[in-house]
N, C-alpha and C positions, 0 to 999 in steps of 0.2 A: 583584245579583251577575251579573257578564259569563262565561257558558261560553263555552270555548273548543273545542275538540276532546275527545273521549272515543272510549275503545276496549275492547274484552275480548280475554284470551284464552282460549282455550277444547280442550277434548281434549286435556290436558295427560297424557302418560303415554301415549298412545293412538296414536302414531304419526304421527298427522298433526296436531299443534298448529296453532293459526293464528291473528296476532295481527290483529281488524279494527278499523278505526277510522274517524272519521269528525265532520265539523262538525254546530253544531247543524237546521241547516237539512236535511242530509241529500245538500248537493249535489256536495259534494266526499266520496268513500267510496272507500276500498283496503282491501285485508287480504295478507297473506303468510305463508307458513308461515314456522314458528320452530324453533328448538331447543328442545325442552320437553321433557326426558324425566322432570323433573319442577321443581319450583317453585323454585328455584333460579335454575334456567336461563333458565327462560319470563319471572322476575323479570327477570334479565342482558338477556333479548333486551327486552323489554319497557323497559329504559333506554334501551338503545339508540337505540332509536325517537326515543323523550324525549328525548334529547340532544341528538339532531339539527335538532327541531323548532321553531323561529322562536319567539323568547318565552320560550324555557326559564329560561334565564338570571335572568328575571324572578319565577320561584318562590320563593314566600315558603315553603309548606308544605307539607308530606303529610297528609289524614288518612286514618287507617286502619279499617274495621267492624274491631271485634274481638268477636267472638261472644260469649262468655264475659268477665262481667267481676266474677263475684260479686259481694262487698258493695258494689266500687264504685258510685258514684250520680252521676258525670258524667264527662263527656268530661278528660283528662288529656294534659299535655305527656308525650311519652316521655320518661322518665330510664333512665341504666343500671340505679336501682333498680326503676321499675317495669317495667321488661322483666324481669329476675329474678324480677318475683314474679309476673308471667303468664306464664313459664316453667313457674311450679308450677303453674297454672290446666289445662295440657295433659290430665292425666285424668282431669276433668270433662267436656273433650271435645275425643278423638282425631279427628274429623275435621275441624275444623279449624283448632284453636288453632297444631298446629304449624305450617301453610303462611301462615297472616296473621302469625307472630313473625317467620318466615324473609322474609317479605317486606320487615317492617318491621327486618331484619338488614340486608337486600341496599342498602335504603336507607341505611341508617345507614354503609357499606363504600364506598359509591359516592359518598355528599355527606354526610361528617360535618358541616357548616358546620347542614344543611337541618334546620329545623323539624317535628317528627311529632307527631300528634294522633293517641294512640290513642281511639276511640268505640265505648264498650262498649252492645252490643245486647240485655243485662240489664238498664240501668240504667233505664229506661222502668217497669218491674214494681219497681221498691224500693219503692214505697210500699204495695205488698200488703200490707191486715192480716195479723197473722204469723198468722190460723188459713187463710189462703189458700197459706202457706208452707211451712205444716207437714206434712209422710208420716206416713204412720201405720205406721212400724217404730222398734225401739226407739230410745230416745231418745238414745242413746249416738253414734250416726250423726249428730245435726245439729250435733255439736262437729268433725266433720269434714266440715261445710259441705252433709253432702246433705239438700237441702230442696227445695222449686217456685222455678225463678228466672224462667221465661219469655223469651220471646227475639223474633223482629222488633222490638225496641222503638225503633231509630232509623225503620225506617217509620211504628210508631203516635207518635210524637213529632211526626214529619211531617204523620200524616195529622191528627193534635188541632191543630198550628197550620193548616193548609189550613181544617178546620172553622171555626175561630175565623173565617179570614179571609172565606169562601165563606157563613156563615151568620149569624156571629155571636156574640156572647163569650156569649148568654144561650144558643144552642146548643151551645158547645164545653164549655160549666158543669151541665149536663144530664145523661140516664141517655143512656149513650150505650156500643155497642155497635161494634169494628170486627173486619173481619172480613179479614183477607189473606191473600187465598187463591190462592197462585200452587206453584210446584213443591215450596215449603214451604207450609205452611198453618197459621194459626192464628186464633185472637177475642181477642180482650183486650174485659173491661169497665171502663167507665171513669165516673167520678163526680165534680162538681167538676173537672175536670182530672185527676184522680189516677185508677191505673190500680189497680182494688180486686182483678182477678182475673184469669187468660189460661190457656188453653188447654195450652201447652206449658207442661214443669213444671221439673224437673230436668235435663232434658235436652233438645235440640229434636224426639227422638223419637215427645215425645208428645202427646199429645191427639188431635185432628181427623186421620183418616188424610189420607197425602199423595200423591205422583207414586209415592214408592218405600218411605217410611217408613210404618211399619204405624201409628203413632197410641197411645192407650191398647187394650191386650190384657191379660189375664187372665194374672198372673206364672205361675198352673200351665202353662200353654203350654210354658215354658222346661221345668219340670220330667219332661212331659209326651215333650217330642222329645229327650229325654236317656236316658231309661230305653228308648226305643223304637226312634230312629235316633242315640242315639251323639253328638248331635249338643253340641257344646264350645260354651263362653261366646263366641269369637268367631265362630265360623260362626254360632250365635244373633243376636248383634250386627248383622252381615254381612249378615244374612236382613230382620231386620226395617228396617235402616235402607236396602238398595240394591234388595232382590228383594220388596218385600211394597207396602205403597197400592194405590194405582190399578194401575201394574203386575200386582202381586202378584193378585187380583183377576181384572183382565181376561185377564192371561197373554201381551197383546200392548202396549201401550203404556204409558207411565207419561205421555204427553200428554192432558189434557182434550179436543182438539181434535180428536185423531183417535178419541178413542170416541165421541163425541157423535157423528162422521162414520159410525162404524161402529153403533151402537147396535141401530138398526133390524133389520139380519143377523144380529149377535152379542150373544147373550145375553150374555155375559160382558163383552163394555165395556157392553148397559144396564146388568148389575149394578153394576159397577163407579161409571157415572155417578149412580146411585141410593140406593148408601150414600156416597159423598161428599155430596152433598145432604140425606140422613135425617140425617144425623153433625152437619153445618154446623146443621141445624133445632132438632135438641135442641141444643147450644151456646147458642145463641140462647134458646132458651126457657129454658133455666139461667140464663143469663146477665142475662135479664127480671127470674126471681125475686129472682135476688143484688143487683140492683139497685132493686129494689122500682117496675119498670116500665120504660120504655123511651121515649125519647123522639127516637133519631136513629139506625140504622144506616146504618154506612159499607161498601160493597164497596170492596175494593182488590186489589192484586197482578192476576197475569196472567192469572188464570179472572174474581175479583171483578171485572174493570175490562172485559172483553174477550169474555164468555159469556153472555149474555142467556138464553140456555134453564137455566142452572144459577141462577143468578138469580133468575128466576122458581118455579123446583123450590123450591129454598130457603126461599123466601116462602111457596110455599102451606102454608095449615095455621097460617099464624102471624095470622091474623083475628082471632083471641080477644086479639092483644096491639096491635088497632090498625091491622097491616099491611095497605096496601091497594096494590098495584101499578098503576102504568099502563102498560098491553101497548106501546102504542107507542113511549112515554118508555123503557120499558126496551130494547125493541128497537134502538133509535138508542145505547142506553146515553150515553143525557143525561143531566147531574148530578145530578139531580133525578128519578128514577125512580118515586117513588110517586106517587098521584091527590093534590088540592087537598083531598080532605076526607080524606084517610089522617091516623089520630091522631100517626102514627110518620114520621119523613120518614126517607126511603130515598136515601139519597145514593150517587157512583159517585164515588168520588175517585183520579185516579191518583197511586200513589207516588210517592216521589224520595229513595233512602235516599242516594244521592249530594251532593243538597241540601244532604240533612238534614246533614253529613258536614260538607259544607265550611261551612255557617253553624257549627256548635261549633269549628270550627276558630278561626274569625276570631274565633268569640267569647271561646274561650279562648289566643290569642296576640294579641288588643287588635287585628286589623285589619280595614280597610275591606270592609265588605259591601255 
């Protein structure tokens, strides 16, 4: 599959938007502020661009991450009916089912003729046995759909074929263990191919704390800053998904890179660095049992592919399951991170939920990849 050009936009809302873009080589790069005062717009300006661009013409499709996809279990042509019914998917999750429908509006207003693929980032976890699926509140609630659905599942989708391709179908068939760990974070375990367990649940909220999101927390908490600061179900929300992780924590960054920088001085980014790695460790060591051993961890996302000292943290303590790191292999963050006699191999696999994205595409409107 030939890339062509790719771009983000970014600080949408924030005053100073800015669409950058750039080929895959890196040697042709621009960027320009936009009209963005929100998603809408930055959609608008963001065609713009695309219209302009040599080759357009020649677009077969769009596809779209759609976070949320419940029951669904594969990628889908957009129809007006299934855009209505991920309309209703929205308060499962406000941040951001509405800005990826609006987008895949903006499209559909601008090139009714064009092709959309929406690609649900749940459907990787449908194969969770249902006692992996189940909350333990009453039962009345899972006829209104609230249960564990998990979420990166277009990068573990990516990263189990990279496996397959990098190791081999008798390692991608294995107890096998990933970990993506970038401004979201999460593990998924996986068995045979199929993905038995993950981290995040219900929400992308939970599990492993993240950049900003607090992770799993103790529901008396909520109850706890209510009776004491007053504090309402959104500013709750608000708290634990923009002001609480690493952030929340350190008090100064929600970046890996700068507390690690800082650690040394400030107690508060080592803490910080310190239960992100105890957090990531027991995951891991869960994730062992649930699988009845372990046979391949994967690092991915922007800490797993890119922080050798968190890496290593991570690792230590997990000897009792085989893990044996190699300091300089990891250092280099070369594919292959662990020693030649480690039971476990330790892989460094970079994402591409982009990839992953456009092969369902192709694969679900029959074209050439």
């Amino acid at each position: 599959m030939e890339r062509g050009f790719f771009g983000k936009v970014e600080r949408i809302g924030l005053g100073d938007a800015k669409l950058s873009y750039s080929d895959p080589t890196g040697s042709r790069r621009a960027s320009r502020g936009i009209a963005a005062a929100d998603l809408p717009s930055a959609a608008n300006s963001l065609m713009d661009w695309l219209e302009t661009q040599e080759g357009f013409e020649a677009v077969e499709a769009v596809g779209h991450r759609v976070v949320h996809g419940m029951k669904h279990m594969e990628p889908e042509k957009v129809t007006p009916e299934l855009l209505d019914e991920l309309h209703g998917f929205e308060l499962y999750d406000p941040d951001h089912m509405p800005g990826e429908l609006k987008l895949i509006e903006v499209f559909r207003q601008r090139h009714p003729k064009l092709s959309q693929v929406a690609c649900f980032d749940t459907a990787f976890h449908r194969s969770m046995p249902r006692v992996a699926k189940m909350l333990p509140i009453p039962r009345r609630y899972e006829a209104k759909g609230v249960q564990r659905y998990g979420f990166h599942g277009l990068s573990y989708a990516y990263l189990m074929e990279e496996l397959g391709r990098v190791a081999g179908a008798k390692a991608a068939q294995g107890r096998v263990i990933l970990g993506h760990l970038g401004n979201g974070a999460s593990l998924a375990a996986v068995r045979a191919g199929k993905c038995i367990d993950t981290s995040m649940g219900f929400t992308p909220t939970a599990g492993l704390l993240m950049s900003t999101r607090s992770g799993d927390l103790d529901p008396g908490v909520a109850a706890w800053l209510e009776r004491t600061e007053g504090m309402n179900a959104k500013k709750f929300y608000d708290m634990l998904n923009h002001e609480s992780g690493l952030l929340g924590v350190s008090e100064t960054s929600s970046d890996m890179r700068d507390l690690l920088s800082r650690e040394a001085e400030d107690v508060r980014a080592g803490e910080a660095v310190a239960l992100f790695c105890y957090q990531a460790r027991k995951w891991i060591g869960a994730y062992a049992a649930a699988l009845d051993g372990l046979d391949t961890l994967v690092f991915a996302g922007g800490i797993g592919e890119n922080a050798p000292p968190v890496r290593a943290r991570i690792c230590e303590g997990l000897g009792f399951l085989g893990i044996r790191l190699d300091e300089s292999r990891n250092a280099q963050s070369a594919a292959v991170i662990s020693t030649g006699d480690s039971q476990v191999a330790v892989r460094v696999i970079r994402t591409d939920e982009e990839v992953m994205i456009a092969r369902s595409v192709c694969r679900v409107l029959g074209l050439g990849a």
